[in-house]
Predicted model as a PDB file, atoms N, CA, C, CB and O in Angstrom, pLDDT in the B-factor column:
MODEL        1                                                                  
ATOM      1  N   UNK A   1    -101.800  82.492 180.599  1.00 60.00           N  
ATOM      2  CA  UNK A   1    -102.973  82.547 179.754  1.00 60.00           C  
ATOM      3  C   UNK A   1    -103.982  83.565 180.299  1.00 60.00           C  
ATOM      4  CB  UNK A   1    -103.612  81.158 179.645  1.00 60.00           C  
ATOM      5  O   UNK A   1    -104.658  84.223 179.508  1.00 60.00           O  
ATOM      6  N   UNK A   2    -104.112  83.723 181.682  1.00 63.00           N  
ATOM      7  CA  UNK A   2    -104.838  84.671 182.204  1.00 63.00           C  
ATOM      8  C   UNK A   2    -104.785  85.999 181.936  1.00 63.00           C  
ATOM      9  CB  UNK A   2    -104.728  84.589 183.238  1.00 63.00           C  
ATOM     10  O   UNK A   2    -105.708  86.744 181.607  1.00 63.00           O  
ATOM     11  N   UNK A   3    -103.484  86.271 182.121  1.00 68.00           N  
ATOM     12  CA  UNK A   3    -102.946  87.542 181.946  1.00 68.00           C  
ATOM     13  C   UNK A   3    -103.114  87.965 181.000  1.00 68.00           C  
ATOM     14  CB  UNK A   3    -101.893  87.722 182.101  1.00 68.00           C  
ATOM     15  O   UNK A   3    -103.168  89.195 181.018  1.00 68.00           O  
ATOM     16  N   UNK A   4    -103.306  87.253 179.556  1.00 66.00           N  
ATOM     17  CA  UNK A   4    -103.912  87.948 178.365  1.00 66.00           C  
ATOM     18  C   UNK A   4    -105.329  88.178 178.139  1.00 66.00           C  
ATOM     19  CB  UNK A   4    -103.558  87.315 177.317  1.00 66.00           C  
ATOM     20  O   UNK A   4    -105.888  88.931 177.343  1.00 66.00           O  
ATOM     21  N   UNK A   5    -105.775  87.405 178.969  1.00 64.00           N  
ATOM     22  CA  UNK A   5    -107.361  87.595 179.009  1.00 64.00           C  
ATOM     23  C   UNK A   5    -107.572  88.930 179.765  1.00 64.00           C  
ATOM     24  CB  UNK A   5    -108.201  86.286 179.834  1.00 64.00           C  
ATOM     25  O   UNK A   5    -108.482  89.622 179.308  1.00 64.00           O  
ATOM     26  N   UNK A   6    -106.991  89.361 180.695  1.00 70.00           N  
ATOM     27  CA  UNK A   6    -107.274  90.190 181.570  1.00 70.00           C  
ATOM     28  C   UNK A   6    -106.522  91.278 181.320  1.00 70.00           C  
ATOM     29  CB  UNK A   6    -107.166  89.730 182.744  1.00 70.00           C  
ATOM     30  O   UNK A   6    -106.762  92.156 182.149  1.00 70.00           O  
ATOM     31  N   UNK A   7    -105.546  91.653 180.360  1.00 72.00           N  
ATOM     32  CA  UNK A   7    -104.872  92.484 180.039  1.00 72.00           C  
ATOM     33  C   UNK A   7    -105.245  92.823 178.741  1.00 72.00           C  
ATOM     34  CB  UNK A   7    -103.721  92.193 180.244  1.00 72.00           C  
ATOM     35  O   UNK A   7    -104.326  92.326 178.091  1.00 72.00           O  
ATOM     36  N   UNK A   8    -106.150  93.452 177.785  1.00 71.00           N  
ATOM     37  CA  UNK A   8    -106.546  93.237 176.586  1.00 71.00           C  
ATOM     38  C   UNK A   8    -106.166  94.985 175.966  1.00 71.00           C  
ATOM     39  CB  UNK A   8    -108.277  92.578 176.595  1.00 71.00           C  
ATOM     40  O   UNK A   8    -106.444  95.358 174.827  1.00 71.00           O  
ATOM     41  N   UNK A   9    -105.725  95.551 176.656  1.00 78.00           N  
ATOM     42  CA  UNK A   9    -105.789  97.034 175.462  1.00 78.00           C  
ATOM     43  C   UNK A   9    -106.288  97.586 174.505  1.00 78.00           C  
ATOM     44  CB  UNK A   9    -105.113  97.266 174.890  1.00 78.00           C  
ATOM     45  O   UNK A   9    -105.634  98.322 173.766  1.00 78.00           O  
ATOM     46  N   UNK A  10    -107.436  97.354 174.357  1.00 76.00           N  
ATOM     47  CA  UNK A  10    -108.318  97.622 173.575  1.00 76.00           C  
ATOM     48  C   UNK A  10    -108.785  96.540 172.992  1.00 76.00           C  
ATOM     49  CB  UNK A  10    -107.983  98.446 172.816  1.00 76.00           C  
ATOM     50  O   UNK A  10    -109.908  96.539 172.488  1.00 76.00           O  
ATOM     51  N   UNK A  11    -108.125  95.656 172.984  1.00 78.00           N  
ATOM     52  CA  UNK A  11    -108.912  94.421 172.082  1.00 78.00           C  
ATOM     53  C   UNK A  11    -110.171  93.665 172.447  1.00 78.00           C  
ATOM     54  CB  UNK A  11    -108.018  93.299 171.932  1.00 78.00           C  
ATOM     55  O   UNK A  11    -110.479  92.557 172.006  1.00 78.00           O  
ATOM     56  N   UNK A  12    -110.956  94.497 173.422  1.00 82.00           N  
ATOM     57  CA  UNK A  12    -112.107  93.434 173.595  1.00 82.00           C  
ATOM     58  C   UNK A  12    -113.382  93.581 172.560  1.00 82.00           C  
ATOM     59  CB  UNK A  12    -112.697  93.572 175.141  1.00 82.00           C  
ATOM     60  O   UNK A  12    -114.177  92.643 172.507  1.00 82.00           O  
ATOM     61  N   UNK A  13    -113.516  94.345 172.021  1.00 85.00           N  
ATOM     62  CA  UNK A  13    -114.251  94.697 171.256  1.00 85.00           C  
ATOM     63  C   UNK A  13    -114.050  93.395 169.949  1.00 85.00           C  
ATOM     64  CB  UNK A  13    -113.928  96.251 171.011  1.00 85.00           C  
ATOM     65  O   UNK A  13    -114.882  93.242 169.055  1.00 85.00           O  
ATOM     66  N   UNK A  14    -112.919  92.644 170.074  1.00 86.00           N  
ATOM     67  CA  UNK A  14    -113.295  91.261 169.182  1.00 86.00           C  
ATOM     68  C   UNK A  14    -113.830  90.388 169.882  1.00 86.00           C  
ATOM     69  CB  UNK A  14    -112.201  90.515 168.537  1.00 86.00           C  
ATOM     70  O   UNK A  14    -114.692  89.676 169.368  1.00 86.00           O  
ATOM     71  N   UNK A  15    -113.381  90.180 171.524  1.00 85.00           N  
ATOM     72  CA  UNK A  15    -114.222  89.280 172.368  1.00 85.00           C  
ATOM     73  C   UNK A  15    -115.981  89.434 172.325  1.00 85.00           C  
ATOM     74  CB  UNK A  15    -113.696  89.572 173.869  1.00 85.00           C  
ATOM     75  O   UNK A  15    -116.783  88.500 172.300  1.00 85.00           O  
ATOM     76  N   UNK A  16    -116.230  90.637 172.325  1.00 86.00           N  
ATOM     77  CA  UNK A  16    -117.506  91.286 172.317  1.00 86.00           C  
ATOM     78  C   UNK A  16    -118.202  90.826 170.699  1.00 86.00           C  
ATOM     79  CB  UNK A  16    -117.241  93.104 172.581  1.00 86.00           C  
ATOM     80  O   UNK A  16    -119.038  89.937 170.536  1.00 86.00           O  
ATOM     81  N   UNK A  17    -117.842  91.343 170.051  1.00 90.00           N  
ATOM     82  CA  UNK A  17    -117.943  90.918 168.390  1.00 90.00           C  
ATOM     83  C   UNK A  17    -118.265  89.417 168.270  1.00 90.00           C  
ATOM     84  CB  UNK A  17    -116.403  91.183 167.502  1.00 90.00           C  
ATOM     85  O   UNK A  17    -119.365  88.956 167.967  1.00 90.00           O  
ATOM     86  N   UNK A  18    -116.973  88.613 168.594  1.00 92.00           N  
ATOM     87  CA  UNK A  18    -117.195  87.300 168.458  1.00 92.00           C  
ATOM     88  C   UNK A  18    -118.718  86.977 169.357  1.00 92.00           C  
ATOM     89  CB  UNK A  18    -115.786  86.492 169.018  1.00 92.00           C  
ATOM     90  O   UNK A  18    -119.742  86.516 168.853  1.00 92.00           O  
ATOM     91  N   UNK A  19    -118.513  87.377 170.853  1.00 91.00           N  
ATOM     92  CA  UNK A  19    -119.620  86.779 171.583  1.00 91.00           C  
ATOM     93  C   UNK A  19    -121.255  87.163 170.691  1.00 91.00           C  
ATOM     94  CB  UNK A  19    -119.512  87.502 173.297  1.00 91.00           C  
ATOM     95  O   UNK A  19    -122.063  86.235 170.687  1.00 91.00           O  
ATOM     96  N   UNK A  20    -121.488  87.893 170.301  1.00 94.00           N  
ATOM     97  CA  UNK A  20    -122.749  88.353 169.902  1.00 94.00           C  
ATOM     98  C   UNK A  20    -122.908  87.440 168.577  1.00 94.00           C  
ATOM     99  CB  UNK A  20    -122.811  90.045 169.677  1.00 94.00           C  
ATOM    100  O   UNK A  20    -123.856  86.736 168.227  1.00 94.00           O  
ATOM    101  N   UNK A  21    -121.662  87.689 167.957  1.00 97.00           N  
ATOM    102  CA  UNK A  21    -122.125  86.146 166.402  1.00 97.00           C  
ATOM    103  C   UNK A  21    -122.443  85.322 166.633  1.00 97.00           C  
ATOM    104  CB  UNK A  21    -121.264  85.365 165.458  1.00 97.00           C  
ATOM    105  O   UNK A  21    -123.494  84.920 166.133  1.00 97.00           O  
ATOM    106  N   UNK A  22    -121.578  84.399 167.726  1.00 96.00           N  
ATOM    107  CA  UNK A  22    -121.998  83.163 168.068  1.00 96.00           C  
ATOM    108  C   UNK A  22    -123.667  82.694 168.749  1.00 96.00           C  
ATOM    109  CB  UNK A  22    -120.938  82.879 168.980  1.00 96.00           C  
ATOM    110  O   UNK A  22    -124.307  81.659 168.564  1.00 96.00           O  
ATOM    111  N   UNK A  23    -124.066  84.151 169.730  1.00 97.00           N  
ATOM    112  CA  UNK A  23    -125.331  83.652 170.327  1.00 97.00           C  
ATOM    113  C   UNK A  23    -126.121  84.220 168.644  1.00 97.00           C  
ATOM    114  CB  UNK A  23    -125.913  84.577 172.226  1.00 97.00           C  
ATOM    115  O   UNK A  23    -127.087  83.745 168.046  1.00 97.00           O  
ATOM    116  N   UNK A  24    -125.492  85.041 168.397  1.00 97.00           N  
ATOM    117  CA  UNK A  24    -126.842  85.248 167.153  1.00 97.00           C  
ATOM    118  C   UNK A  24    -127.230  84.255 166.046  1.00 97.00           C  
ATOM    119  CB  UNK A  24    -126.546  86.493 166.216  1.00 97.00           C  
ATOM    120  O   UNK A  24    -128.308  84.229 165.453  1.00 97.00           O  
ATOM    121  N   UNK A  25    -126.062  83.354 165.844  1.00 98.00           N  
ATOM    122  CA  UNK A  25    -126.302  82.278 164.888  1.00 98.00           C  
ATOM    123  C   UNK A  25    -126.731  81.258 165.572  1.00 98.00           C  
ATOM    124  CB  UNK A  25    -125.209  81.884 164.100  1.00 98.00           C  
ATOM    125  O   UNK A  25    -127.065  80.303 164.870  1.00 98.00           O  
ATOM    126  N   UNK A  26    -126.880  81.072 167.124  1.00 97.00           N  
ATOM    127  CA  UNK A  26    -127.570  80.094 167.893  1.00 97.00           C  
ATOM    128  C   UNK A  26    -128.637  80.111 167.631  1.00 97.00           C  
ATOM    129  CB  UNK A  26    -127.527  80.113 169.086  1.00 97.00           C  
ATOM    130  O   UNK A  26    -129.237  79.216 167.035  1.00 97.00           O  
ATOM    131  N   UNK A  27    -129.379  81.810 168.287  1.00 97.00           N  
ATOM    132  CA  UNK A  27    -130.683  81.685 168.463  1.00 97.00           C  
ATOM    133  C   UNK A  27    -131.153  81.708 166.697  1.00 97.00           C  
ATOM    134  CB  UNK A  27    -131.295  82.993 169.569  1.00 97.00           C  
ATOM    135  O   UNK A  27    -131.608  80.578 166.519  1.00 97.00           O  
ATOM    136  N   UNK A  28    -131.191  82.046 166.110  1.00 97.00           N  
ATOM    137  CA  UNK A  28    -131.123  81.909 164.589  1.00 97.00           C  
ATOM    138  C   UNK A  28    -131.186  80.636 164.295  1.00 97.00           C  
ATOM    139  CB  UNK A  28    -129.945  82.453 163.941  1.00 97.00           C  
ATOM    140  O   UNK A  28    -132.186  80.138 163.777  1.00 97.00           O  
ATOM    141  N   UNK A  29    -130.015  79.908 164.626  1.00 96.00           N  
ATOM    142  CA  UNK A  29    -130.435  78.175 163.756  1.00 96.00           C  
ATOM    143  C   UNK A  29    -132.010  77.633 165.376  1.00 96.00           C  
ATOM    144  CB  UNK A  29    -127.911  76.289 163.843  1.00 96.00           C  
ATOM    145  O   UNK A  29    -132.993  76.945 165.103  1.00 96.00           O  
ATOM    146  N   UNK A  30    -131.796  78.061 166.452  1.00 95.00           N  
ATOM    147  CA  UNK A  30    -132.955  77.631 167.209  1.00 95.00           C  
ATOM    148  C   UNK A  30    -133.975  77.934 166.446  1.00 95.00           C  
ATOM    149  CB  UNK A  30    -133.120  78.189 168.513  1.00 95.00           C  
ATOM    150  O   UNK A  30    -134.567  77.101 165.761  1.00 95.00           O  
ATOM    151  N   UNK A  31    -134.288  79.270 166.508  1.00 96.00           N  
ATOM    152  CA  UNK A  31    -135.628  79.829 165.827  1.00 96.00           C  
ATOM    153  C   UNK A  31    -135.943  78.991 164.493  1.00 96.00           C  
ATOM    154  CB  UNK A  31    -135.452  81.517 165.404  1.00 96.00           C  
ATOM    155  O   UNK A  31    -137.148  78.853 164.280  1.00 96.00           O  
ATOM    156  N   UNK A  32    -134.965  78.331 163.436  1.00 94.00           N  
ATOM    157  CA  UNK A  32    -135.025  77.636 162.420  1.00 94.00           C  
ATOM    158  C   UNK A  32    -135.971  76.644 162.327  1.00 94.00           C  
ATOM    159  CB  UNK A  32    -133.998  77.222 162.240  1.00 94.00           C  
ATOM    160  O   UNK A  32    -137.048  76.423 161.773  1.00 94.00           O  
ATOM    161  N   UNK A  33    -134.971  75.984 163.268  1.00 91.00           N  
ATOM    162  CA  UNK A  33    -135.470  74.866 163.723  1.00 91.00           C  
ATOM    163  C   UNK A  33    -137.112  74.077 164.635  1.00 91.00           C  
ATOM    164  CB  UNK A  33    -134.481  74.827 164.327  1.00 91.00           C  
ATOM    165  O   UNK A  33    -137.795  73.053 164.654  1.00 91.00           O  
ATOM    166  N   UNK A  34    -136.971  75.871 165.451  1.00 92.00           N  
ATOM    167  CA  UNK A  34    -138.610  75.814 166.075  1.00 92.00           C  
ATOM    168  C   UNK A  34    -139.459  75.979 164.935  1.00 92.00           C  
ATOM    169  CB  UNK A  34    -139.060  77.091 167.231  1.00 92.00           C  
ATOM    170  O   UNK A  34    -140.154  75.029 164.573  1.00 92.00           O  
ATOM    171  N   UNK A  35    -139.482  76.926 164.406  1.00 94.00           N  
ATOM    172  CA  UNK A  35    -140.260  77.005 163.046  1.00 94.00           C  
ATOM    173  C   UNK A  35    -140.436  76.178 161.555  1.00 94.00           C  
ATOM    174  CB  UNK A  35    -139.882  78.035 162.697  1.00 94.00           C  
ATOM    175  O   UNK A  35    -141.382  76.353 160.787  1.00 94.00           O  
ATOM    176  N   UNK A  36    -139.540  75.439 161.382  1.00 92.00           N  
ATOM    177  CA  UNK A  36    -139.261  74.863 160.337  1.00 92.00           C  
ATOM    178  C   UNK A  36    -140.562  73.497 160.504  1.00 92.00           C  
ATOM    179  CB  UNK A  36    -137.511  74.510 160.312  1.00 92.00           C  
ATOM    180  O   UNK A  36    -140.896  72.785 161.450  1.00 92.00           O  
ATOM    181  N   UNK A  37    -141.009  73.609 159.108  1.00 92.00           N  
ATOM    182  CA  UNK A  37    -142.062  72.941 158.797  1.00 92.00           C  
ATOM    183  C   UNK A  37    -141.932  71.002 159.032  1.00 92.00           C  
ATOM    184  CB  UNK A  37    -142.288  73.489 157.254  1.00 92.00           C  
ATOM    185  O   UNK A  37    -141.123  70.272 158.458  1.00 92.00           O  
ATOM    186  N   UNK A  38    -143.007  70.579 160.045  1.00 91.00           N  
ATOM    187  CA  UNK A  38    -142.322  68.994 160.981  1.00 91.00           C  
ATOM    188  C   UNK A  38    -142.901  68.389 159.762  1.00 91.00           C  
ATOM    189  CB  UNK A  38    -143.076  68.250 162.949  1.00 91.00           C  
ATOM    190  O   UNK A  38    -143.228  67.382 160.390  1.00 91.00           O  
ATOM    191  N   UNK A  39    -143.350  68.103 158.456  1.00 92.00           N  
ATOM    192  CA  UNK A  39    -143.310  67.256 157.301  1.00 92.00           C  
ATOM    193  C   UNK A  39    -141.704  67.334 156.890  1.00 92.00           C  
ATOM    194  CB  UNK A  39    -144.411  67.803 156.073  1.00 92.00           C  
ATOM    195  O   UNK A  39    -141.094  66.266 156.839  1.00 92.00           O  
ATOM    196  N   UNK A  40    -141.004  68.568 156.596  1.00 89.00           N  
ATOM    197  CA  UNK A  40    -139.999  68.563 156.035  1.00 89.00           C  
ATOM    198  C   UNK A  40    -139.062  67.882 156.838  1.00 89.00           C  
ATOM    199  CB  UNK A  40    -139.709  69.704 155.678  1.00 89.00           C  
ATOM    200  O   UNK A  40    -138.214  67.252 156.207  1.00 89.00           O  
ATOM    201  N   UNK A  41    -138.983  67.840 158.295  1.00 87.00           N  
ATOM    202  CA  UNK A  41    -138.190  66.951 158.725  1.00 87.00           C  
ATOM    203  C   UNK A  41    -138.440  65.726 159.232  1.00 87.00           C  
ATOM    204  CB  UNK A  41    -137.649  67.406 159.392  1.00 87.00           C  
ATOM    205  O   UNK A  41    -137.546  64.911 159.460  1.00 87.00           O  
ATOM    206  N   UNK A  42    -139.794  65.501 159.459  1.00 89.00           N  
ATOM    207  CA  UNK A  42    -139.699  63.952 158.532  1.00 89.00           C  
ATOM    208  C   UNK A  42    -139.328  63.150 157.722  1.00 89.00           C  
ATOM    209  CB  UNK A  42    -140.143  63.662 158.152  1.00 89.00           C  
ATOM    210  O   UNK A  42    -139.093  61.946 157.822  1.00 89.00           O  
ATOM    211  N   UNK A  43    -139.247  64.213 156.453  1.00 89.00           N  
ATOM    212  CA  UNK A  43    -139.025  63.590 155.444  1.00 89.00           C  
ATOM    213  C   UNK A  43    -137.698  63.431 155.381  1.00 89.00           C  
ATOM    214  CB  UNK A  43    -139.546  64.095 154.444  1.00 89.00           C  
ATOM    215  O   UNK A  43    -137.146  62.382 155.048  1.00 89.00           O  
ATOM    216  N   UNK A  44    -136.869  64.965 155.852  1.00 86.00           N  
ATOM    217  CA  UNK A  44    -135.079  64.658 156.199  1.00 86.00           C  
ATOM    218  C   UNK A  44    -134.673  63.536 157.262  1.00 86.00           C  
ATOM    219  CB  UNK A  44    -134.317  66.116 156.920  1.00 86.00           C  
ATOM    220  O   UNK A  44    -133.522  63.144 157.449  1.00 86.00           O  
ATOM    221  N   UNK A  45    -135.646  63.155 157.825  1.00 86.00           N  
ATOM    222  CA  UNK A  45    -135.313  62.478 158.873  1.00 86.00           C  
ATOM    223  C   UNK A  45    -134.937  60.973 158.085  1.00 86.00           C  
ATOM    224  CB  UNK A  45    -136.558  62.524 160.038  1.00 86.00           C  
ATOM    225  O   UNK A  45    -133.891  60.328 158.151  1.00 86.00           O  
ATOM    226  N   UNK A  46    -136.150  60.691 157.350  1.00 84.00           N  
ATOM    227  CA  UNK A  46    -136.071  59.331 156.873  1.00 84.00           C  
ATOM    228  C   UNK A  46    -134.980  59.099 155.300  1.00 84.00           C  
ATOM    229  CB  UNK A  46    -137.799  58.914 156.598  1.00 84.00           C  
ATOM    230  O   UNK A  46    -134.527  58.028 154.897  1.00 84.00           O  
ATOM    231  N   UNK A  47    -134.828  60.246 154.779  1.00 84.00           N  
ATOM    232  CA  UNK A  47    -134.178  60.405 153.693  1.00 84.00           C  
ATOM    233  C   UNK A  47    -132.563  59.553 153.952  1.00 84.00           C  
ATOM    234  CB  UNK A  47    -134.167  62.075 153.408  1.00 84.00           C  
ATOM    235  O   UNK A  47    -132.010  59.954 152.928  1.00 84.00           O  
ATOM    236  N   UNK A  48    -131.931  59.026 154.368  1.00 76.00           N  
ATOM    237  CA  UNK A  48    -130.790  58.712 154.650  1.00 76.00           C  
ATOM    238  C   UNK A  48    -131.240  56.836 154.483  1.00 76.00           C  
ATOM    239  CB  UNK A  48    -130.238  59.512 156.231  1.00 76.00           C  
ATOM    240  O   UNK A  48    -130.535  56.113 153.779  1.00 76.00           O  
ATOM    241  N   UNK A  49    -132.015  56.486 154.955  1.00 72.00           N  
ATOM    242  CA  UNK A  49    -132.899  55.168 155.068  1.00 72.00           C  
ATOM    243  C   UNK A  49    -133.646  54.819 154.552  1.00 72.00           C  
ATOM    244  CB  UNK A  49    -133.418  54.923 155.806  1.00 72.00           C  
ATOM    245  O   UNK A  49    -134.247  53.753 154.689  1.00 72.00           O  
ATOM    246  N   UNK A  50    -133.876  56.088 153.425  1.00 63.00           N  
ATOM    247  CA  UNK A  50    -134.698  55.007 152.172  1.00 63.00           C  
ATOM    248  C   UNK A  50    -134.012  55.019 151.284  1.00 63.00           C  
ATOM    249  CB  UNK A  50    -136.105  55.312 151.514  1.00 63.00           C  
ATOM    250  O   UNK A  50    -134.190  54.090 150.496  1.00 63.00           O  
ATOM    251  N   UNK A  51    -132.756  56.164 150.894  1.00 59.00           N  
ATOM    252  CA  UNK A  51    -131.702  55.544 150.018  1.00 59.00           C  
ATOM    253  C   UNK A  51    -130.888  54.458 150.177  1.00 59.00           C  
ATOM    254  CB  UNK A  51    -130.931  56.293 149.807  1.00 59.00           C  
ATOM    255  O   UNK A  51    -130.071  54.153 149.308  1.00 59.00           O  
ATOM    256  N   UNK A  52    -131.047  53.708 151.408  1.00 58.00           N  
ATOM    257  CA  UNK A  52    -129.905  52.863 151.642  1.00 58.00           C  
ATOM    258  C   UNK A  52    -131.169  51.779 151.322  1.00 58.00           C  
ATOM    259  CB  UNK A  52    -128.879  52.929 153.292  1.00 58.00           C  
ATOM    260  O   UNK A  52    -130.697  50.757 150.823  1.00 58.00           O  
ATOM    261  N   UNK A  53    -132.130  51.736 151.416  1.00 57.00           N  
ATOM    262  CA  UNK A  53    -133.526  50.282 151.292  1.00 57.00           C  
ATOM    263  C   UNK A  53    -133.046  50.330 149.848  1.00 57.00           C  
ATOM    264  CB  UNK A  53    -135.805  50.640 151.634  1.00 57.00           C  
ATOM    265  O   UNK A  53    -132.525  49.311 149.393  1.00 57.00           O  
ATOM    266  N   UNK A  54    -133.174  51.451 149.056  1.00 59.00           N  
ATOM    267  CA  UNK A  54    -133.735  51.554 148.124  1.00 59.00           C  
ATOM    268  C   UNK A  54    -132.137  50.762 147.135  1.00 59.00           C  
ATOM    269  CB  UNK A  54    -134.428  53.231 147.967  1.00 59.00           C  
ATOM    270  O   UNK A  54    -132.406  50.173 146.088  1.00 59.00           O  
ATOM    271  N   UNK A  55    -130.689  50.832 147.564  1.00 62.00           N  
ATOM    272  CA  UNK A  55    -129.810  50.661 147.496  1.00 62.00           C  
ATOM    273  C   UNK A  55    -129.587  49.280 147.163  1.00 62.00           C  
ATOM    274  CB  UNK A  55    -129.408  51.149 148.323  1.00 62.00           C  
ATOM    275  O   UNK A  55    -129.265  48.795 146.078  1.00 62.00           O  
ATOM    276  N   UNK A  56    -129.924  48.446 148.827  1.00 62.00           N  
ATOM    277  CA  UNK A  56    -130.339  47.175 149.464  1.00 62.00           C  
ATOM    278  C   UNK A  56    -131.118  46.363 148.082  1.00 62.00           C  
ATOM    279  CB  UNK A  56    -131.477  47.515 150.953  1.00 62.00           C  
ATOM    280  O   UNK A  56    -130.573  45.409 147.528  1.00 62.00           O  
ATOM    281  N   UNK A  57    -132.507  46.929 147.630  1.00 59.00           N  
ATOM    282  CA  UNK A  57    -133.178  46.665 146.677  1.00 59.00           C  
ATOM    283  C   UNK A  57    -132.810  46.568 145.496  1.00 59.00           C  
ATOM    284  CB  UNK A  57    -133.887  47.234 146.680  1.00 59.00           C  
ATOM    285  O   UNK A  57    -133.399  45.682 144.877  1.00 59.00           O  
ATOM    286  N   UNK A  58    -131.922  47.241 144.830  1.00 61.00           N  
ATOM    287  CA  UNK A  58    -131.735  47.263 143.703  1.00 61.00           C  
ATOM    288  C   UNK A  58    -130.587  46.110 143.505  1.00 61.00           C  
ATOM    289  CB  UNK A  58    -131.491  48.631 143.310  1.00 61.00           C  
ATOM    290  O   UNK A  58    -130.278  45.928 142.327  1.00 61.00           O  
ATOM    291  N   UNK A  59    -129.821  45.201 144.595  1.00 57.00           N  
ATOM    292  CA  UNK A  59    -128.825  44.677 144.568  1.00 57.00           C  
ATOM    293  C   UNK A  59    -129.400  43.270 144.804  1.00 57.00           C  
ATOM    294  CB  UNK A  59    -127.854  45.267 145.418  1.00 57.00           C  
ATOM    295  O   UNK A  59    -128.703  42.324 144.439  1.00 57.00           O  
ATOM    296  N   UNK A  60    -130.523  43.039 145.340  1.00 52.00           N  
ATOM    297  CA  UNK A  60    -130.933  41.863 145.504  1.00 52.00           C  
ATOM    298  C   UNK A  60    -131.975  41.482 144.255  1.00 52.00           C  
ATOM    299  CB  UNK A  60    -131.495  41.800 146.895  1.00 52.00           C  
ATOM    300  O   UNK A  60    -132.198  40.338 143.860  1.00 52.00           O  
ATOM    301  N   UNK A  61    -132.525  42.639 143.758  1.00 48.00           N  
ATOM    302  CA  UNK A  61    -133.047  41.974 142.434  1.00 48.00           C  
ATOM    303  C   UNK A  61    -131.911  41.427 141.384  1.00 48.00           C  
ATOM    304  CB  UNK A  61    -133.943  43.087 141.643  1.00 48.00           C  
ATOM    305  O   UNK A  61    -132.251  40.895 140.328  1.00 48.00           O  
TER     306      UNK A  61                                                      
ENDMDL                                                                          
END                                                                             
């Protein structure tokens, strides 16, 4: 397995490629996430748990 890592003939330029997408869609969903407005994820936060109350409710009336 080594030996292909370390023997690449030109092919690193996909290792390179890949590496830069991956940190770029990191810091990208980070930056999202630092910035992204804290009402809206409140509200995503609780959204999962008031459909299920609201679920709960409609079955006991």
């Amino acid at each position: 397995m080594f030996k292909q890592i370390t023997n690449l003939n030109g092919d690193e330029i996909y290792l390179i490629a890949s590496l830069w997408l991956f940190l770029v869609f990191f810091v990208a969903v980070g930056l999202m996430l630092f910035w992204m407005n804290k009402d809206h994820i409140q509200y995503m936060k609780e959204l999962p748990l008031e459909k299920h109350d609201e679920q709960e409710g409609q079955k006991t009336e």
